[in-house]
Structure formats: C-alpha cells, structure tokens
C-alpha positions in Angstrom: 190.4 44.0 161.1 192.0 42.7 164.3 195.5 41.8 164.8 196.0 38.7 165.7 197.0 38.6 169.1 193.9 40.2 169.7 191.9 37.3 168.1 193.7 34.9 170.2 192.3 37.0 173.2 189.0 37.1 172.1 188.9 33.2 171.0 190.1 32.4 174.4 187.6 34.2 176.4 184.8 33.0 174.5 185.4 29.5 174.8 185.8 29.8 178.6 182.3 31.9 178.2 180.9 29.3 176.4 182.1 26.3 178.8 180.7 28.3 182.1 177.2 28.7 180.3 177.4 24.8 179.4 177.8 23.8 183.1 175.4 26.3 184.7 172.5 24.6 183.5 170.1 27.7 183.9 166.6 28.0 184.2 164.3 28.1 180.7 164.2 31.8 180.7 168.0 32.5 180.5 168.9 29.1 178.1 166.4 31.3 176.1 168.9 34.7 176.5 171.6 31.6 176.1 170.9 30.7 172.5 170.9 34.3 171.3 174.1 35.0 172.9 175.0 31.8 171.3 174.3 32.8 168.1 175.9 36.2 168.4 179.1 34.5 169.5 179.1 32.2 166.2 178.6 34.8 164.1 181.4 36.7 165.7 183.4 33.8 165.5 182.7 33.2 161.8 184.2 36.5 161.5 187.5 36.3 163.0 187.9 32.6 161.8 187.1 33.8 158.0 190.1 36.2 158.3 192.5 35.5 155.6 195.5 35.8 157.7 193.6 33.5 159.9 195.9 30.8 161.6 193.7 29.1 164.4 192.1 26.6 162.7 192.7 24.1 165.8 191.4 27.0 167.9 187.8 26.9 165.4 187.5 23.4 165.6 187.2 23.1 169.4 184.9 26.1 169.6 182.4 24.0 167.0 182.8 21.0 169.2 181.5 23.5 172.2 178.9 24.9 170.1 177.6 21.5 169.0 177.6 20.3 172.6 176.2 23.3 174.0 173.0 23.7 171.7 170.1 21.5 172.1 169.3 18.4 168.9 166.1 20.3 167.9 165.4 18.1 165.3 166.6 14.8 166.8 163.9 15.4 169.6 161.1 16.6 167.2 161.8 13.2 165.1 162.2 10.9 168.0 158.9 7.6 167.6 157.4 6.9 170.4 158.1 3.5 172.4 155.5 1.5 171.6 154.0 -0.2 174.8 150.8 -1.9 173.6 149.7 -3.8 170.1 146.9 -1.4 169.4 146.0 -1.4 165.9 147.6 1.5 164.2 145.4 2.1 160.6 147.2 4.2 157.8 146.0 7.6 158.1 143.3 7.9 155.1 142.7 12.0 153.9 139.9 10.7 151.6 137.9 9.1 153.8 134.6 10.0 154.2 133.1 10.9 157.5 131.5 8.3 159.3 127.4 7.8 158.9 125.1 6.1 161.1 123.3 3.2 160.1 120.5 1.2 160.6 119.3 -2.1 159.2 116.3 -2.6 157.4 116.2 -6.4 158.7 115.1 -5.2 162.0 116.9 -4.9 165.7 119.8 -6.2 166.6 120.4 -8.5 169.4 124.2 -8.4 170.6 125.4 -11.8 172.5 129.2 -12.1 174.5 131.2 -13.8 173.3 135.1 -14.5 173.4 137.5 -14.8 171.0 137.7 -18.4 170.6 134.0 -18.4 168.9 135.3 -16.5 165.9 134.2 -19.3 163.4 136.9 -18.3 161.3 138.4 -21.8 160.6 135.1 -23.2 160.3 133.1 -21.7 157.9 134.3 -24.1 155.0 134.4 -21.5 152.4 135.6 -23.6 149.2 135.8 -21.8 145.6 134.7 -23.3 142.5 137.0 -25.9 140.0 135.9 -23.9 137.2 139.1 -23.0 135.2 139.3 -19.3 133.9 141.4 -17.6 132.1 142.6 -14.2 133.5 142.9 -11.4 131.7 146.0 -9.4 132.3 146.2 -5.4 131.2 148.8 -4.1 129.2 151.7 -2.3 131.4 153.1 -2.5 134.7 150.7 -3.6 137.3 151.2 -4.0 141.2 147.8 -6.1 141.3 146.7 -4.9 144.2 143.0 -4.1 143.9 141.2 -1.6 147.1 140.2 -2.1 150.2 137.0 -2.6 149.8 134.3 -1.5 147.5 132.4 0.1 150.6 134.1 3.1 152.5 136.0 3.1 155.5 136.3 -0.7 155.7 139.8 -1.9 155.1 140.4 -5.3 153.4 143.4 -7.6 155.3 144.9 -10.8 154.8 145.8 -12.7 157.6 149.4 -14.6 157.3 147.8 -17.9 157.2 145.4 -16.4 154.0 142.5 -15.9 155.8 140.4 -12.4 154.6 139.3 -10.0 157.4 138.2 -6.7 157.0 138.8 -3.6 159.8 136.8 -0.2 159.9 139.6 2.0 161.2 136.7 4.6 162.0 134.7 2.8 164.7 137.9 0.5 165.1 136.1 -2.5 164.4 137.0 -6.1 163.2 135.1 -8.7 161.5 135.6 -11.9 159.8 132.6 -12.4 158.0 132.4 -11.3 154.0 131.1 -8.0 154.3 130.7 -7.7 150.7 127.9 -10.1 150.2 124.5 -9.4 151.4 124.7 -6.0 152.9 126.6 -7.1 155.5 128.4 -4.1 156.3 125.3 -2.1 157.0 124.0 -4.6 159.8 127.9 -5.0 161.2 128.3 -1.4 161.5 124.6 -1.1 163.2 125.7 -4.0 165.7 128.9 -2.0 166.7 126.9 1.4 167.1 124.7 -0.3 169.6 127.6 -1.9 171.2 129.3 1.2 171.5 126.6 3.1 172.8 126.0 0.0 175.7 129.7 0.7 176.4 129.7 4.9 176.8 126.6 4.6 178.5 128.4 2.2 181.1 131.5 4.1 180.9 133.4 1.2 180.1 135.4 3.1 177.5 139.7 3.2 176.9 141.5 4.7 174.7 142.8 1.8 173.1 139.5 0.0 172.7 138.8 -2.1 169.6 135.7 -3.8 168.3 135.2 -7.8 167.2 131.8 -8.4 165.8 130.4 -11.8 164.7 127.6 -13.2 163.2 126.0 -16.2 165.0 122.3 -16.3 163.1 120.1 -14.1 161.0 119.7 -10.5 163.8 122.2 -12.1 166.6 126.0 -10.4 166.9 128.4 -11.8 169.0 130.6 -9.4 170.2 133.5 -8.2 172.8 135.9 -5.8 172.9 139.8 -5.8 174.0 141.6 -3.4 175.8 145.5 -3.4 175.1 146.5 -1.4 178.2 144.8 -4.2 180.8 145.5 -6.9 177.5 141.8 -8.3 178.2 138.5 -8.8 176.5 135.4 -7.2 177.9 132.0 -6.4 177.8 129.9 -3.4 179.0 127.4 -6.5 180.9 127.4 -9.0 183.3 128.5 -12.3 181.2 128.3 -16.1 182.0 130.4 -17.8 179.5 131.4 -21.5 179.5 133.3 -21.0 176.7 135.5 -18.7 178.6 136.2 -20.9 181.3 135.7 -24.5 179.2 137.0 -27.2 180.9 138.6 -25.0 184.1 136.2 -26.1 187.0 137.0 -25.3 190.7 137.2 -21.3 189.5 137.1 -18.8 193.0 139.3 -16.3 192.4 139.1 -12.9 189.9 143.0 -13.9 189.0 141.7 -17.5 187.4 139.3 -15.0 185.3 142.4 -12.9 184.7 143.6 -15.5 182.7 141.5 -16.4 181.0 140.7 -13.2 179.5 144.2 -12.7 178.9 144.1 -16.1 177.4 141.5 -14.7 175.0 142.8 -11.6 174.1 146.2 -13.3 172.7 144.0 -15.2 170.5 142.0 -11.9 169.7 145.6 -10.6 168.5 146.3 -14.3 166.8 143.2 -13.5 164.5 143.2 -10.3 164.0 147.2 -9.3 163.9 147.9 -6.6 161.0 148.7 -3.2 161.7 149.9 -3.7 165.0 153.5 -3.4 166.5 155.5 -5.6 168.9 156.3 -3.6 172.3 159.8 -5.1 172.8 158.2 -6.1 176.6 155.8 -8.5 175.1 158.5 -10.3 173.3 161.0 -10.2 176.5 158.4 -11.7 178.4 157.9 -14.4 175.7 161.8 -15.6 175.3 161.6 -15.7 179.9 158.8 -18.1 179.2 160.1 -19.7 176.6 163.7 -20.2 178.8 162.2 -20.9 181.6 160.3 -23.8 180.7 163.4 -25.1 178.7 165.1 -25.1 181.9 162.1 -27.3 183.4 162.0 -29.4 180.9 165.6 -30.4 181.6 165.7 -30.1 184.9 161.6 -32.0 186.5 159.9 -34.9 185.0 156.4 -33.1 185.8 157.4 -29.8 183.7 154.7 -27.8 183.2 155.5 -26.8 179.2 153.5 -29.1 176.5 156.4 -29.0 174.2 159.7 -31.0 174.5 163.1 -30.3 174.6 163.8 -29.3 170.7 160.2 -27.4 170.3 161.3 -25.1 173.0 165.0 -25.0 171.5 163.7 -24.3 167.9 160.8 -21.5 169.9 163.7 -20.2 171.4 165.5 -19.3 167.8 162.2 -18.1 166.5 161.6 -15.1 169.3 165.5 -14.6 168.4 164.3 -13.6 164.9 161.1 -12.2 166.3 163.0 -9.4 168.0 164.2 -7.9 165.0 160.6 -6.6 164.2 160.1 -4.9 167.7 157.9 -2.0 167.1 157.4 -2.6 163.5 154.2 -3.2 162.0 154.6 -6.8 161.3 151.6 -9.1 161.6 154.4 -12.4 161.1 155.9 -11.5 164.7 152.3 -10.5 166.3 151.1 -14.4 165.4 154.0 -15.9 166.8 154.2 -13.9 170.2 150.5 -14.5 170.1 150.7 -17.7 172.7 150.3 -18.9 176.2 151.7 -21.6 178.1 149.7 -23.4 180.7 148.7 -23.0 184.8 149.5 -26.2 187.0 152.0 -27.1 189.5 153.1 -30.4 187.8 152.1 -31.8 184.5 150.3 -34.9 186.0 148.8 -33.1 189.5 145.2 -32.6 188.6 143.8 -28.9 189.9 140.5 -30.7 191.4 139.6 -32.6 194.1 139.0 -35.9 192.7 137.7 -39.5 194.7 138.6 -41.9 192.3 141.7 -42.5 193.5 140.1 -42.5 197.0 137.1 -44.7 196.8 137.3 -48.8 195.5 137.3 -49.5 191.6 133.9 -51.8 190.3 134.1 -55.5 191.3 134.2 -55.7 187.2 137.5 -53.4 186.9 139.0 -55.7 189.7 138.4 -59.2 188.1 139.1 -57.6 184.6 142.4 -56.4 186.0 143.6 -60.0 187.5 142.0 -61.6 184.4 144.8 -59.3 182.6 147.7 -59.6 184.5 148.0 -55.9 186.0 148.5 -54.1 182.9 145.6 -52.4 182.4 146.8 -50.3 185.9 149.7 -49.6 184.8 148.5 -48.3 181.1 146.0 -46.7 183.6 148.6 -44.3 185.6 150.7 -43.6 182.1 147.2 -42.8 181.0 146.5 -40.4 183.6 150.0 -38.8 183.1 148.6 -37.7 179.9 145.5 -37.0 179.8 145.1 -34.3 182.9 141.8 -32.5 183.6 141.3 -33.2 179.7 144.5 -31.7 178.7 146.9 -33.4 176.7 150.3 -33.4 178.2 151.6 -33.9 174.3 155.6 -34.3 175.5 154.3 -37.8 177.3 152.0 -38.6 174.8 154.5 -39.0 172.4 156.7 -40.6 174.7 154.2 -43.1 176.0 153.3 -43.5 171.9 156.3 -44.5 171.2 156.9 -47.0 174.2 153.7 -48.3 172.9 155.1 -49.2 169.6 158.1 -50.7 170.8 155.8 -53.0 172.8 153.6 -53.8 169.9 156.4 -54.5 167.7 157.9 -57.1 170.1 154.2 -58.4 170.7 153.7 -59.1 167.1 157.3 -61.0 166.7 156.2 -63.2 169.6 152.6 -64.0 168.7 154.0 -64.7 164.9 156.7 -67.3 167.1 154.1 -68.5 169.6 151.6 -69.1 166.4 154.2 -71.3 165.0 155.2 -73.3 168.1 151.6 -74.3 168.9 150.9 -74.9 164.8 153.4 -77.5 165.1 152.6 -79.0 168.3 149.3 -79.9 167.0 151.3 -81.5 163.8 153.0 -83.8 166.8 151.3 -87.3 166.2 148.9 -88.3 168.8 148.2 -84.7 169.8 145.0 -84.1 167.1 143.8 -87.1 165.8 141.6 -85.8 162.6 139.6 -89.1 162.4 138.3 -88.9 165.8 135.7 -86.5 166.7 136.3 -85.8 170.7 139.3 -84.3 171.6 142.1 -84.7 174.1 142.4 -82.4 176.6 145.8 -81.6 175.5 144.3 -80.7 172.2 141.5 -78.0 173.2 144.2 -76.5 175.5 146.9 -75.8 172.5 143.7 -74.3 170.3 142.7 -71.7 172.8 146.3 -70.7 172.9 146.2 -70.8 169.1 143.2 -68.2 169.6 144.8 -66.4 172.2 148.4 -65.3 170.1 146.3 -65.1 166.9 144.4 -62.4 168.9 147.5 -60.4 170.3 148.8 -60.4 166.5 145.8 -59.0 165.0 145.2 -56.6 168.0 148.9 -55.6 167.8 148.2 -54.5 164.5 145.0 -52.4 164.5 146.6 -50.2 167.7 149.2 -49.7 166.0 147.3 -48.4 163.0 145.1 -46.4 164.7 146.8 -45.2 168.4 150.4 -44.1 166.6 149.8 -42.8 163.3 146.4 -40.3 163.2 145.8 -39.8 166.9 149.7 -38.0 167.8 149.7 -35.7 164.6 148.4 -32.6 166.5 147.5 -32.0 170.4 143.6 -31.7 169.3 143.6 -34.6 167.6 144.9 -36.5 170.5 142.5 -34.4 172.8 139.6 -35.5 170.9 140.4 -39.3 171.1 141.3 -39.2 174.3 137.4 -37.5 174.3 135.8 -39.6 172.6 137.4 -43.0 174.6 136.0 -41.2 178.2 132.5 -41.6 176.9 132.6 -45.1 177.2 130.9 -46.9 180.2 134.6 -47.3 182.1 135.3 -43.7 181.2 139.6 -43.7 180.4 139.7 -47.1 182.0 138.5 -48.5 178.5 141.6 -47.2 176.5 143.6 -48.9 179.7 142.1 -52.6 178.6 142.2 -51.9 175.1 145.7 -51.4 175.1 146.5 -54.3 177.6 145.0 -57.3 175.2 147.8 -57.5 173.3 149.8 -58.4 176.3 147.6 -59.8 178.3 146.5 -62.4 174.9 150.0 -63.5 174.4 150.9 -63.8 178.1 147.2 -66.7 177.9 148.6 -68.2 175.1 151.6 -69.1 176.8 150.3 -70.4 180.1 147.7 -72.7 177.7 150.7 -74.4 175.6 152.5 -74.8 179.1 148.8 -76.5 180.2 149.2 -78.4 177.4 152.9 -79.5 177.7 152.5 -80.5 180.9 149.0 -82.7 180.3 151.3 -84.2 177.8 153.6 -85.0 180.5 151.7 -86.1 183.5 150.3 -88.5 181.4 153.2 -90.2 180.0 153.3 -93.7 181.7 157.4 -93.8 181.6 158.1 -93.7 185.4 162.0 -92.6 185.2 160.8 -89.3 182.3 158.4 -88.6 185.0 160.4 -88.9 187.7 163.2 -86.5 186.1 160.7 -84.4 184.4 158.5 -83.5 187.5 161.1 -81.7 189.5 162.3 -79.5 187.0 158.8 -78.7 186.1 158.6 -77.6 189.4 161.2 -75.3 189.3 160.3 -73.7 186.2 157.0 -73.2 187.4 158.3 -71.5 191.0 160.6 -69.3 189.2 158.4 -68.1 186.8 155.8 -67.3 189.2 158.0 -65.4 191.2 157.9 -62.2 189.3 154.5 -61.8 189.1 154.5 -62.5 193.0 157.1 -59.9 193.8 155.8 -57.2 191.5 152.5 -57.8 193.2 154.5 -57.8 196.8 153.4 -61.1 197.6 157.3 -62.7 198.5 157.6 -66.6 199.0 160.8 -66.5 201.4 158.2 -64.2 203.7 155.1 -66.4 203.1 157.0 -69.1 204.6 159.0 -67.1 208.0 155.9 -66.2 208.6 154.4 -69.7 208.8 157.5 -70.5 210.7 156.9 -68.4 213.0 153.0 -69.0 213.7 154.0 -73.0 213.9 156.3 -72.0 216.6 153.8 -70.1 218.5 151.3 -72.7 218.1 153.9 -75.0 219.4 154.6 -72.9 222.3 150.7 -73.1 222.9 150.2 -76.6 223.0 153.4 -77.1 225.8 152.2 -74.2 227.9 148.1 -76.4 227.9 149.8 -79.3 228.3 151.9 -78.0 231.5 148.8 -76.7 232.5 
C-alpha cells in the first residue's frame, strides 16, 4: 500500500493529467484512447481514495468534479426530443396493426375533385340524434369508458375540442370527416386516397410531411387536397381553378396573393383536423408578434388593419400567454387557438380594387332622394363604406357605428314621442280642426302630415333598432350576411344608407310642417301690432336655423352677399365707364 506522500504525488499529477486532456480537445480517435485512460485513472483513483488511512477527501472530490466534466452526458444526448419545427400529425405507434391492403370499391370509379379546406362540410351536415330516452347499462367494476378506435383497422377515431368526430388512418395519413362507419364508407375513402396518392407519386409531388383530407361531395365524387407542413400549404398533384380559394379577393396577379391563400387554408386544415399534433414554439412566437402588433395599431391609427378591438386583442394576448405552456406537446386546445389569420390591406376602409363609383355621378334618383332627406343618407353612406370593405366586415366599426346608431335612435324616439304630443295638442287648439266642417284649413292638413311624419320616425326608430342592433352584431358572419343580403337590392349598400336615414330625415319633416303650420296661423292673424312684432323674429328664427344646414353644405350667407357686393360694384363701374364713353 502506498505511503501517503506518495498518494499526494500521484493525486496531484493525475489531476494536472486529467485537466491538459480536457483542454486539448483531440480528434475522435484519441478521445477514444481518452476514455480508457479515463477509466484506468478512476479505477486507480478508487484505489488510493479507498485507503483506510486515507485523508484527502477534498483532494477526491475535485478529481470527481474533473471526471464529471471531462466525460461526455451519454445518456443526456441519447434522451434529448427533437425540436419540433412543423405540426405534422404524430399518430401513436400501433404494434398490432395490421398491414395496409388495397382496396377497391364495388360502387364503381372514383372521380377525385380539388378542393380546399373551407369545403369541409363539417358544420353543415346537421347530424341531430334521436329524443328517445334510454337507459344505459353500466358493467360492474372500474371502467375508463373509453371504447376503440374504430371497429375497422387502421382508422383512428378523434374528437375534435369543439365535439366534433373525425377519424385519421395513420397508415396512408389520411383524414376524413365523414362517418366512416356507416355504409362502407371506409372502403370507398381509402380507394379515393389510393388514387390520389398514386396521381401525386406519379407527379412527384410528394413530402415527407404530406397528409391526406378526403371528402365526400355526391355518390362516386371525392374532394380532396393535401397539406404540406414544411411549405404550411394545401396542394394538389393538378392544375386547379378554385373560386372558393380566392372567394371574394378579385384583382389577384401575383403567386404571393395565392401564397396566402393557401396558407389561409392550411390553418383551417389544422383548425379541423388539430389532434396529435404539436406546437413548434415559432408558430406561437409568430402569433403573440401578430397579436402585439396589431394592438399597437389599434391604439395608435384609426384605419388599423385587425378586426378585433382593443380588449379582444388584450384578452388574445393572455390566451397565446397560456398557449405557450403547451409548446411542443401534443395538445389539440393550443393547435385550434394558434390556428388563425389576420387580414391583408393597407387601411381598414382603403378598398384593394379600382373602383368608379366614387368617380362617376350618383342616379338623378339617389340625388333628389338625398336633398329630399337632408344629407344623411351620405353620411350613413361613408360610415357604411367604413364597414363594409370589398365585402368584409370591419367588426371594430361595426360595433362602433351600432352603437352610435342606437344612441341616435333612442334620442329620435324621445323626440317623435315629444313632437307627437305638441302637434296632438295643436290640433286640440280651437279653430285649428273644426270636426263639423268637412274641408280643412290649410293650417290643419299641414299639422296632420307632421302628425304622419313623427309617427313614422317613432315606429321606424323602433323596428332598426330591433332588427340592425340586436341579431345582425352577434358574430362577424352574421353581419356579413346582412350586409349581403341589403347589396342585392336595386341601390346596392345605398339602400341600408336611406333605410337608416328615415328616422331622421321623418322627424326633421315633421318639424318644418308644424313650423308651416305655426306660421299659416300667424300670417293670418288680422292683429296688425302681433304681426308687426311677430314677423321679425320669425325672420330671425328662420335665418338662424337655416344657417347650419347652409354651412354644413358650404353654402355661407356673409359670402353670398360680398360676392353680390362685389358684382354690383363692377356693374357699377360698367355703366360710368359707357356712360363716359
């Protein structure tokens, strides 16, 4: 056994061994020689440190530090998961599975259509279940109540986290959201993704992250695409012209606007379909810089680009927040919410087209209608179009021009209910409506039509506010949908514009006929002095009130009349120069 000043020695030239090998950082062949010398060394060291006259435990303690430093994790490297970079589906592996068979339908062949993602008729199949009440039977013990996949092999069973049923074949990485189970439906699904397949290898439009959506549109026809997570597209092994891909874009030229939109539909692909995938911590970064970014707009331009308002993107901005937690982990939850796109405009309310019906004149009707109703129906006209651009609904200013709507209405209705009243009890002045004589006085006709007029901006008040505020804001697409159905018309948009102007336009002519009325109650007084006194004033009233209207329609009385100054004075100037003459 060794004394121990010679285990000092041999301690201390080890560890200086040991540190030179550590910052040499040979080639492969020699960290090979390296561990074995390693592991001589320890097992010389466990040696002299299991002496029992041993005294250098500090000495030990630093060598294992070197040691642990020095030798390479093995096992932390072997164990070490992958980043995940796209939100391929990733099935449970399956040692049971049977191998995959070909199959072919007995219906006949199978015609294959493009389509995009959007066509899934998922949330229109109205598949309703039966009131029937049953009692279930439940078996004696503990039960997870989870039943199989699927009765037919290699189709998985999934549930969507809205409820919806799907089923996946991990095999030919297909998905589906028709009922497989009923009709042999399996057989003719798998059939339609063979062929489709086989159109793809044979165009060599093939990835390895390539996955399947097949969907029945009529008895023999299969819509279909597939998606490619590396590129995050939908494709198709053939030249496609789809509207639905581009519905409602118009003016497309470039491949980047087509970019988009397949982009557009493979986030929906991935909103449908979203189990067994996980969230690459990118997608989700590049989310919350949306997300910010358009809260920033929001606060900062009145023509922000995001269809959500200030608190939607605040509360979106706590829900990516959560969402991070689940970065690649197999959570469907997280895959629905990052699932989204934002639009592509420069402002809110600049359409993308070239449009002339700003540039040419509006219909002699629109004009006269306009006048007839005191300029509102422009200015409902522009809020309109401030909403409703290139048939998108801008749904921050919806609600916003909602809601100034029903302030208006409820200040319409208090004044119709007031202007009602003042005209029902000018009527009960005596001489004003005679009962037992059948012709009327002017002054009498006059204070009915404005009777008809505030009993008309009540009642339409009312119904607007019924139908405009409560149904139509609820969701975007039901707002996109009115706003749909009120362009059909024969003014197009212009209709809602007049619609929504009555109720001012009513009460403002039920006012002007009980001022018509007043004042062919007054012009035909015979008092002389009430007359004399009454006629200025009425003058004045009349002048001011005008003046508004004349200004807001930049028509201004003080310039009317330096103008005519002015032209008398040239005239004038005229006549003495012809007269020099």
């Amino acid at each position: 056994m060794a004394s121990l000043p010679l285990q000092k020695f041999l301690l201390q030239k080890l560890v200086t061994f040991i540190k030179h090998l550590k910052l040499l950082k040979l080639s492969a062949i020699i960290l090979c020689i390296h561990r074995h010398v390693i592991t001589l060394l320890r097992r010389l060291l466990h040696m002299i440190s299991h002496n029992p006259d041993n005294h250098l435990s500090g000495q030990r303690s630093s060598v294992d530090r070197i040691m642990g430093a020095t030798e390479p994790a093995v096992e932390d490297t072997q164990n070490q998961i992958p980043t995940v970079t796209t939100l391929a589906v990733r099935p449970p592996e399956r040692e049971d599975a049977p191998p995959f068979q070909h199959f072919v339908t007995s219906s006949g062949a199978i015609t294959l259509r493009a389509i995009v993602a959007s066509q899934i008729g998922r949330y229109d199949r109205n598949i309703t279940q039966s009131k029937d009440f049953r009692v279930f039977e439940v078996s004696p013990g503990p039960n997870n109540f989870t039943e199989s996949s699927t009765k037919i092999a290699n189709w998985l069973q999934l549930t969507h986290p809205e409820g919806a049923r799907f089923f996946f074949n991990p095999l030919q990485r297909v998905f589906t959201d028709q009922n497989i189970l009923e009709n042999n439906l399996a057989l003719e699904i798998l059939a339609a993704a063979e062929q489709a397949n086989q159109m793809a290898a044979e165009s060599g439009k093939v990835c390895a992250t390539m996955e399947l959506a097949i969907e029945k549109l009529s008895e023999g026809v299969f819509g279909y695409y597939f998606v490619d997570h590396d590129a995050r597209i939908i494709f198709w092994p053939e030249i496609v012209k789809s509207r639905e891909l581009m519905i409602h874009v118009r003016g497309v030229t470039d491949k980047n606007h087509i970019r988009y939109a397949l982009e557009a539909q493979y986030w929906k692909h991935c909103t449908l379909f979203p189990n067994m995938r996980a969230l690459p911590g990118q997608v989700v970064d590049y989310l919350r810089d949306i997300i910010t970014y358009a809260h920033a707009e929001s606060i900062t331009s009145q023509t922000s680009l995001s269809p959500f308002d200030l608190d939607e993107l605040s509360n979106m901005l706590n829900v990516v927040e959560h969402v991070k937690d689940n970065i690649e982990k197999v959570n469907e939850h997280s895959v629905c919410i990052v699932g989204m796109r934002l639009g592509a405009r420069l402002d809110a309310d600049q359409s993308l087209y070239d449009s002339d019906s700003k540039k040419k004149p509006k219909p002699i009707l629109v004009r006269i209608l306009n006048v007839a109703l005191f300029n509102s129906p422009h200015i409902h006209s522009e809020s309109i179009h401030n909403v409703w651009v290139d048939n998108t609904v801008v749904k921050p200013r919806w609600k916003k021009f909602i809601s100034q709507l029903n302030s208006e209405w409820s200040s319409f209705t208090v004044f119709s209910t007031v202007m009602l009243a003042v005209d029902v009890s000018f009527l009960a002045v005596p001489g004003v409506d005679n009962p037992s004589t059948q012709s009327k006085p002017a002054v009498t006709i006059v204070v009915y039509l404005s009777t008809l007029c505030a009993m008309g901006s009540l009642v339409i008040s009312l119904v607007l506010a019924g139908q405009v505020s409560d149904s139509r804001r609820s969701s975007a697409g039901s707002v996109a949908n009115f706003m749909t159905s009120m362009s059909q018309s024969l003014l197009g948009i212009e209709s809602l514009a007049f619609m929504l102007s009555l109720p001012f336009a009513l009460l403002i002519w039920g006012m002007i006929f009980f001022a018509i009325g007043l004042s062919i109650l007054i012009f035909y007084t015979t008092d002389i002095v009430a007359f004399i006194v009454v006629i200025p004033i009425w003058a004045v009233v009349v002048l001011l009130t005008t003046w508004p209207v004349f200004a807001a329609n930049n028509f201004h009385v003080s310039a009317v009349a330096m103008r005519a100054v002015k032209y008398w004075k040239d005239i004038m100037k005229h006549m003495v120069i012809i007269r020099r003459q």
